[in-house]
N, C-alpha and C positions, 0 to 999 in steps of 0.2 A: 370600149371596154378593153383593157387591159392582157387579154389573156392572151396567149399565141396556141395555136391546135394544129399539131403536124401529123399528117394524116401519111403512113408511109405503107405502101402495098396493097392499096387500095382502090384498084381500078374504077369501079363505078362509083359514077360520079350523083347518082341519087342518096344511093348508102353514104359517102362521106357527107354530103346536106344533113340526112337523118343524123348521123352519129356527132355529127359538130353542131347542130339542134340542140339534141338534148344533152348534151356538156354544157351547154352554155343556159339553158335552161335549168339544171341542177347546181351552176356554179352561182347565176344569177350574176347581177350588176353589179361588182367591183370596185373600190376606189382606186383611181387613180393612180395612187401611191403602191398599190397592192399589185406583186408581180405572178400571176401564175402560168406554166406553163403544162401545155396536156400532149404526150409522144402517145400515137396510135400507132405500132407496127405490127401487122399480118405478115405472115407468112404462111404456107400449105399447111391446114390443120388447127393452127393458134394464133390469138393474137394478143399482144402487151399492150396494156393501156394501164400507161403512168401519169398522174394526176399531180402536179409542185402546187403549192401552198405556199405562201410565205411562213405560216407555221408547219406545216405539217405534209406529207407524200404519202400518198398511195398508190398501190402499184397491184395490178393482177393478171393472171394469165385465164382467158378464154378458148376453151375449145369448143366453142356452137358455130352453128351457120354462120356464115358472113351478113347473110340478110337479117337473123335474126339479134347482132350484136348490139344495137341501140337501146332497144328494150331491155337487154340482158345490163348494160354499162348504167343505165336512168337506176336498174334495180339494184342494182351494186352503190351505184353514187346516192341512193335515196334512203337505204338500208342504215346510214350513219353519216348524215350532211354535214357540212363542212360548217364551221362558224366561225 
């Protein structure tokens, strides 16, 4: 798959498994040709998760639990899928 997912200030290493799960389960199987790129950076309090598209980006800032972010990004990324 195509995508690249940069997980940045993310120390536990079950939460980035979850959070890079379900991106790639939301983004699903890609061609080849199709380049996407997904930045996760936390810091104390918030985190940015920017989503490239060969057509289109999206971009949010989160302020919930760290453990709760996967479920919070599936509900954001599910809310209006990509096509």
């Amino acid at each position: 798959m195509p995508t690249s997912i940069e997980l940045n200030g993310i120390a536990d290493l079950e939460i980035k498994k979850r959070i890079e799960g379900v991106i790639r389960d939301c983004i699903g199987a890609r061609p080849i040709e199709e380049d996407w790129k997904v930045q996760i950076r936390a810091s104390l309090g918030h985190c940015q998760v920017t989503v490239k598209a060969p057509t289109q980006t999206r971009e949010r800032i989160f302020f919930d639990d760290i453990h709760a972010l996967s479920e919070k990004i599936r509900s954001w990324l599910a809310s209006y899928p990509f096509r």
